[in-house]
BALUMBA-308133 format. One record per residue (C-alpha): residue in three letters; x, y, z. Coordinates in steps of 0.2 Angstrom, whole numbers. Each point is the difference from the previous one (the first is absolute). Layout:
BEGIN
+--------+-------+-------+-------+
| residu |    px |    py |    pz |
+--------+-------+-------+-------+
|    ALA |     X |     Y |     Z |
...
+--------+-------+-------+-------+
***
This chain:
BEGIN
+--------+-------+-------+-------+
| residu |    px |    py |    pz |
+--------+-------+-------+-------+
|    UNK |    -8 |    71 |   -33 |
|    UNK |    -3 |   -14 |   -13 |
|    UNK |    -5 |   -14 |    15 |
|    UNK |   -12 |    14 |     8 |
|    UNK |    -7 |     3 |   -18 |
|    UNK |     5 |    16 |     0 |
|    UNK |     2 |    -4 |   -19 |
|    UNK |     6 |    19 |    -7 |
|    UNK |    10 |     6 |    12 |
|    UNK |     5 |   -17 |    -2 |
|    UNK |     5 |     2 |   -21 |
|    UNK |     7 |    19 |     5 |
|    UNK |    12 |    -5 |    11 |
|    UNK |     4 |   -16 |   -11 |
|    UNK |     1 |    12 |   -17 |
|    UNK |    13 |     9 |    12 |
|    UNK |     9 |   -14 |     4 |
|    UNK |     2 |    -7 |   -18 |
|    UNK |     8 |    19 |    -5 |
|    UNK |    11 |     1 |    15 |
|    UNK |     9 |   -17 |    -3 |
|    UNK |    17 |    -1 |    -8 |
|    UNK |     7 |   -19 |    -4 |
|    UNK |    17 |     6 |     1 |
|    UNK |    -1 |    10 |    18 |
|    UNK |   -13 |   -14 |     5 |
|    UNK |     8 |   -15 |    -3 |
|    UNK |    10 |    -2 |    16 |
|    UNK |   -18 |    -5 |     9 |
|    UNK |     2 |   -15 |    -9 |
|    UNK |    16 |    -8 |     9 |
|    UNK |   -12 |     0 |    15 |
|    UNK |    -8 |   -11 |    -8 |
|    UNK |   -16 |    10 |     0 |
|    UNK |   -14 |     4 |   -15 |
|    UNK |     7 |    15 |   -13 |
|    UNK |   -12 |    15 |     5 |
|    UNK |    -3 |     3 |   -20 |
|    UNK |    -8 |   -19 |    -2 |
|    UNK |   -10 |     3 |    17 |
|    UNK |    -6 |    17 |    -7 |
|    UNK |    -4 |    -7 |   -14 |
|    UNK |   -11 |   -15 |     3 |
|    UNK |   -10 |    10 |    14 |
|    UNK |    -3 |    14 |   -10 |
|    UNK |    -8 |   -13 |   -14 |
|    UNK |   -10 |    -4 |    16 |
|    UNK |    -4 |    14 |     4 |
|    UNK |    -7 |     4 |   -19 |
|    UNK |    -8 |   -15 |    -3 |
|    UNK |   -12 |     6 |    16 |
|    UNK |    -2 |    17 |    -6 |
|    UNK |    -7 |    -6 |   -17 |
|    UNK |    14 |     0 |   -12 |
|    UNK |     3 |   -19 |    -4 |
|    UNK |    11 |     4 |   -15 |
|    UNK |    11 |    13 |     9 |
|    UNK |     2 |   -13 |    15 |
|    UNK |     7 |   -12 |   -15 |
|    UNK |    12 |    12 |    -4 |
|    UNK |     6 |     2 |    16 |
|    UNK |     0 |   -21 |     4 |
|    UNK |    11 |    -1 |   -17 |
|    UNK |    14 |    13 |     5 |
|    UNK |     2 |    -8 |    17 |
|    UNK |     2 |   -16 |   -10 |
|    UNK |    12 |     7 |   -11 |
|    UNK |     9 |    10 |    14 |
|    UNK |     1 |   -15 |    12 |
|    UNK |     8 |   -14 |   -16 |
|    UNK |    11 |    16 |    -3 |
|    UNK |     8 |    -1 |    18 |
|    UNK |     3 |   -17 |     1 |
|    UNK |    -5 |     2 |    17 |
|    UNK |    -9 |   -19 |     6 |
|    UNK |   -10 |     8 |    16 |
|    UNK |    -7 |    14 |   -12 |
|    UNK |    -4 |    -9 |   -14 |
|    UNK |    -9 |   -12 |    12 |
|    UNK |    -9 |    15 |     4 |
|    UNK |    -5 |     9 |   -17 |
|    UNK |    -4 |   -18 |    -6 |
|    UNK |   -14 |    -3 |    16 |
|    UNK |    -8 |    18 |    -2 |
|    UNK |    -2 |    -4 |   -19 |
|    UNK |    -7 |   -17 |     6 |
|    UNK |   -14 |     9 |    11 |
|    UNK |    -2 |    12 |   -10 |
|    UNK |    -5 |   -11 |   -15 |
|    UNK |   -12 |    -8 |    12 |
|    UNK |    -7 |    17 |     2 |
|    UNK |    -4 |     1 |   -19 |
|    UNK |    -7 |   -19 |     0 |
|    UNK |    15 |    -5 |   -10 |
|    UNK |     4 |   -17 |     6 |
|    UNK |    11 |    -7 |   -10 |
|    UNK |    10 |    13 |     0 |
|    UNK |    -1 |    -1 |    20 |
|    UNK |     3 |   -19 |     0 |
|    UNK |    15 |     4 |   -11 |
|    UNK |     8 |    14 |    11 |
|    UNK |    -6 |    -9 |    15 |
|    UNK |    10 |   -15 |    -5 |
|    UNK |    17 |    12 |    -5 |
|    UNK |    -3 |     8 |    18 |
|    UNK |     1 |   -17 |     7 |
|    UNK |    15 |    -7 |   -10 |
|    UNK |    12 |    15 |     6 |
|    UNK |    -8 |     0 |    16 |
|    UNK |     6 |   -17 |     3 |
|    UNK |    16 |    -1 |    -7 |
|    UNK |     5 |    17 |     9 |
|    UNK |    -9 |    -7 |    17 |
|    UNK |   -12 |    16 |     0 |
|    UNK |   -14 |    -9 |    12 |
|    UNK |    -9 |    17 |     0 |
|    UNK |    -4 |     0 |   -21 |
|    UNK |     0 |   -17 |     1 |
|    UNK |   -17 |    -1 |    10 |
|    UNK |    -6 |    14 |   -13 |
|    UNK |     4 |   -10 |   -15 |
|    UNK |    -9 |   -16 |     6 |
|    UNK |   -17 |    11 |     7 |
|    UNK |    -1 |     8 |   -17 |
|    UNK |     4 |   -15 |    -9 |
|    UNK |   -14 |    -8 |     7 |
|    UNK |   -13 |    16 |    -2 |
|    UNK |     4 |    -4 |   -19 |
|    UNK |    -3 |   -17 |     1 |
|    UNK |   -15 |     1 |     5 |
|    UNK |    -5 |    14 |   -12 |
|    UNK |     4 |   -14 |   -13 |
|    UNK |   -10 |   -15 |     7 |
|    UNK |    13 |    -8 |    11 |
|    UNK |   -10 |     8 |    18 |
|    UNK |     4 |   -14 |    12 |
|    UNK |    18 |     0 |    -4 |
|    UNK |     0 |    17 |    -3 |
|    UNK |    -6 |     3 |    19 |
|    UNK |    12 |   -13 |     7 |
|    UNK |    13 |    11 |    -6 |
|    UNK |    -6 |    16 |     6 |
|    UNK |    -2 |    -8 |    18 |
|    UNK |    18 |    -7 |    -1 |
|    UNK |     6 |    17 |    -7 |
|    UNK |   -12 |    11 |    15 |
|    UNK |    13 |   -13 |    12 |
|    UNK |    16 |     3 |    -7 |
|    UNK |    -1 |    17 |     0 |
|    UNK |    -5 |     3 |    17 |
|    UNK |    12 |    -9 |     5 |
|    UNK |    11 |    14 |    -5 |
|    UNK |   -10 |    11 |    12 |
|    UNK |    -8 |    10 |   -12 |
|    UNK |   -18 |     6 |     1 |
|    UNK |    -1 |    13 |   -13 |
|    UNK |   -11 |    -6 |   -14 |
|    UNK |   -10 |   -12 |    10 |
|    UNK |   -15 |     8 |    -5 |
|    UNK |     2 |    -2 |   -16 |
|    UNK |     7 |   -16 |    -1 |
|    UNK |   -15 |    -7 |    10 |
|    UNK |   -13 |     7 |   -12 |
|    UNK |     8 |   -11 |   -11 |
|    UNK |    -6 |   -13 |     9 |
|    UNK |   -18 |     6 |     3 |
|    UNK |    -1 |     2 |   -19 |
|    UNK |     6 |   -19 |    -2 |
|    UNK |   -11 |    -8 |    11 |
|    UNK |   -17 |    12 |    -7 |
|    UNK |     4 |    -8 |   -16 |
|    UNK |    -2 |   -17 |     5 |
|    UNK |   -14 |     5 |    11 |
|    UNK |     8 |    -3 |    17 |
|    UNK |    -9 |    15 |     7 |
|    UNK |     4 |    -3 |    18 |
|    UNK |    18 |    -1 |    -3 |
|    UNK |    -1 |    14 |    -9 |
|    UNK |    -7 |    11 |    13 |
|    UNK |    11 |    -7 |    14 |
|    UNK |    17 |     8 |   -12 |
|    UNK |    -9 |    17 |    -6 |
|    UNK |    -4 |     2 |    20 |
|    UNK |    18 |    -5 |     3 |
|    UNK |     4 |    13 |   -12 |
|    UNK |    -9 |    15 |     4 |
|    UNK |     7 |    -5 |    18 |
|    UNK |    16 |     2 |    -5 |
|    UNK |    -3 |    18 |   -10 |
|    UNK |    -9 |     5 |    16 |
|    UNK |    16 |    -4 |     8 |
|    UNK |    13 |     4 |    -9 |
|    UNK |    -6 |    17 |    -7 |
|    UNK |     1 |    -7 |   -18 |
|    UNK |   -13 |     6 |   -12 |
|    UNK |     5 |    -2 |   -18 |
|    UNK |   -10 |   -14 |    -2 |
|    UNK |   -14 |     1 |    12 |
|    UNK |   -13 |     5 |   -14 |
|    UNK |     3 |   -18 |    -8 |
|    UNK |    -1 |    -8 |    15 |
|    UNK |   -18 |     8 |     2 |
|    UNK |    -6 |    -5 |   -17 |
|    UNK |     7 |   -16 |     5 |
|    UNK |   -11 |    -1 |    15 |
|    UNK |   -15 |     7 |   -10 |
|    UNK |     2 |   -15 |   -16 |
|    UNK |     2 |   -13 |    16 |
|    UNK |   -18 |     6 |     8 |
|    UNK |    -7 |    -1 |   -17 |
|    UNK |     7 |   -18 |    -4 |
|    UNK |    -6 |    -5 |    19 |
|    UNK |   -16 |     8 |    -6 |
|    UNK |    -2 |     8 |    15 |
|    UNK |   -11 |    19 |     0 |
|    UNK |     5 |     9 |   -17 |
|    UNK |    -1 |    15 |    12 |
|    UNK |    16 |    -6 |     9 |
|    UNK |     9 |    -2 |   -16 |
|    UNK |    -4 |    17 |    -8 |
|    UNK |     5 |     9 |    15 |
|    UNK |    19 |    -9 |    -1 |
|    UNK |    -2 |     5 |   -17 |
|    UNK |    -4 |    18 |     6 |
|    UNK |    13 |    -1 |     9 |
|    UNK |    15 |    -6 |   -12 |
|    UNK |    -6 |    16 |   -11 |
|    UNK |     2 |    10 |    14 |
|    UNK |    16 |    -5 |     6 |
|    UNK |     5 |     0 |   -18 |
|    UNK |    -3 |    14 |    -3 |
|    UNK |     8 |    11 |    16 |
|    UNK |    15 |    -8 |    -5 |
|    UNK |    -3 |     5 |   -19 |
|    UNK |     4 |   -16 |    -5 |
|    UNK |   -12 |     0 |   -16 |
|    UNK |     6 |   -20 |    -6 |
|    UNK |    -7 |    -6 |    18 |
|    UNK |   -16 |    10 |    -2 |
|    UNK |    -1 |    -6 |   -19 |
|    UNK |    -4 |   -19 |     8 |
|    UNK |   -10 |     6 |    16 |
|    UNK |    -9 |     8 |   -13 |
|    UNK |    -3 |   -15 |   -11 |
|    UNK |    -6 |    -9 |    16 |
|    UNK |   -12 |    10 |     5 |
|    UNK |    -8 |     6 |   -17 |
|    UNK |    -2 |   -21 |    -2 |
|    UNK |    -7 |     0 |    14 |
|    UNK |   -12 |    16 |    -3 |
|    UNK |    -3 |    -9 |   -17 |
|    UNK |    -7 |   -15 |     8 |
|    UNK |   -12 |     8 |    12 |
|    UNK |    -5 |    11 |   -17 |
|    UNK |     7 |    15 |     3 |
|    UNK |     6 |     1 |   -17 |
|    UNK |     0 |    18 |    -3 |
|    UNK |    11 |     2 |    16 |
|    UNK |    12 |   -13 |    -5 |
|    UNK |     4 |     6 |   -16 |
|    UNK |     1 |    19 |     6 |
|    UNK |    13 |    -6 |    14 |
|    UNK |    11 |   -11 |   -13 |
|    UNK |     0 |    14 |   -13 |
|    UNK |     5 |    13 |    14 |
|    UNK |    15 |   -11 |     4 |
|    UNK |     5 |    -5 |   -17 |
|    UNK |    -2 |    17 |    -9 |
|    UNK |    16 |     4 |    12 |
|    UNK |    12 |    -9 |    -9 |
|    UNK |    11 |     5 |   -11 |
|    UNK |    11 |   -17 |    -4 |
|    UNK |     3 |   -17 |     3 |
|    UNK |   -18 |    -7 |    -9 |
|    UNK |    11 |   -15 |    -4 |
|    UNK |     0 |    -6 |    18 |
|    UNK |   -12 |   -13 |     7 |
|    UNK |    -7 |    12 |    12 |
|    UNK |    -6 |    14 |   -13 |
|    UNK |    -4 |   -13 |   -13 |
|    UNK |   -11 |    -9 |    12 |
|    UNK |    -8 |    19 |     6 |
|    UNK |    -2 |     4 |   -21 |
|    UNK |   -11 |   -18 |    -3 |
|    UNK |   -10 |     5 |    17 |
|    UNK |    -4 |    15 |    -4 |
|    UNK |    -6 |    -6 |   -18 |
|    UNK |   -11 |   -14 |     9 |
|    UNK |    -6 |    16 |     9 |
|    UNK |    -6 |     8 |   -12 |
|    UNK |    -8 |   -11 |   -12 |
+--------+-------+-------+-------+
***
């Protein structure tokens, strides 16, 4: 339900999961060599929160999957609690934090041959780097970590992943490449059935037209149609940024009245996590707004 964004059934069925488990009678899953189901439930539901709106819930969620997975002992579990933390730390914009749990997921991952986290370590690894100045490295390593994890056979993600791309080669302004990955990405959702992240990709689309320069018109209706996508799926903290790039846009063609009503809507709904990039960066908007 989470990978067709499907995001509160999603968190219902999670929440039940989390109170159904037992360490003691589930503990025997873990001689097969699989993740715990209390660390899975866990980090998914943190997901799940973070896309619904509640950034400091989903922190509490991250941490006890943490706490649960170094409590086990368990190496493939940990490997996981470690890589959802990593992602969603990239979610909130905290990228040293992802850099640092990027690198953790990477150290087990190659001592207990886990080629599967390994190639998510190394692709959030590099979304970090770039973050933090470092972009051609930073997409060398996400190409090398996009390769190894396919080699496992795995697909799920690849949506995602690839957006992490887009966005690397939009900051450096290699607009082309960036359309050929959001393309390949929306490709693959299309595909595949996976929707969680097809409002970014959208906005992605929409701040690549804008770069290119191409027709306003073509951005603002990706915009449109992250918001909408956004918010079928009620996932508030994607239509928080679709929001942001449109009322920038709107402000840009003067339609400042517009703008500032949109970003207030949006904002007004939240009820935590104002220390997080993404509501910090809607609060200094909405004050250029309105001035």
């Amino acid at each position: 339900m989470f990978y067709l964004g499907e995001m509160n059934a999603a968190r219902k069925h999670l929440d039940q999961g989390v109170a159904l488990y037992d360490p003691q009678q589930h503990s025997s899953y873990l001689l097969f060599g699989v993740v715990d189901p209390g660390v899975a439930c866990l980090s998914y539901a943190a997901w799940a929160l973070w896309w619904l709106g509640y950034p400091d819930q989903a922190m509490e969620r991250c941490h006890e999957a943490l706490t649960l997975g170094q409590k086990l002992s368990h190496p493939f579990s940990m490997a996981f609690a470690l890589s959802f933390s990593a992602w969603l730390h990239q979610f909130r914009r905290q990228w040293q934090t992802v850099q640092k749990q990027a690198e953790a997921t990477f150290t087990i991952s190659t001592d207990q041959a886990f080629p599967f986290w390994l190639g998510w370590g190394m692709i959030l690894r590099g979304s970090a780097l770039i973050e933090q100045g470092q972009v051609e490295e930073g997409i060398v390593q996400i190409r090398q970590g996009l390769v190894d994890w396919r080699a496992t056979g795995s697909e799920l993600g690849l949506p995602y992943f690839l957006s992490l791309l887009a966005e690397a080669y939009l900051k450096v302004g290699q607009v082309e490449e960036g359309f050929s990955i959001i393309s390949e990405a929306l490709a693959a959702a299309n595909d595949s059935g996976e929707r969680w992240y097809e409002a970014e990709l959208y906005r992605l689309k929409g701040e690549l037209l804008r770069q290119e320069m191409k027709t306003e018109a073509e951005a603002a209706e990706c915009f449109q149609q992250a918001i909408e996508k956004a918010r079928h799926q009620e996932a508030k903290s994607l239509e928080l940024r679709a929001v942001m790039s449109l009322s920038r846009l709107w402000h840009d063609q003067g339609k400042q009245k517009e703008a500032r009503q949109m970003i207030q809507d949006i904002y007004g709904w939240f009820t935590e996590g104002f220390d997080t990039a993404d509501l910090k960066e809607a609060k200094i908007l909405l004050e250029e707004l309105s001035s």
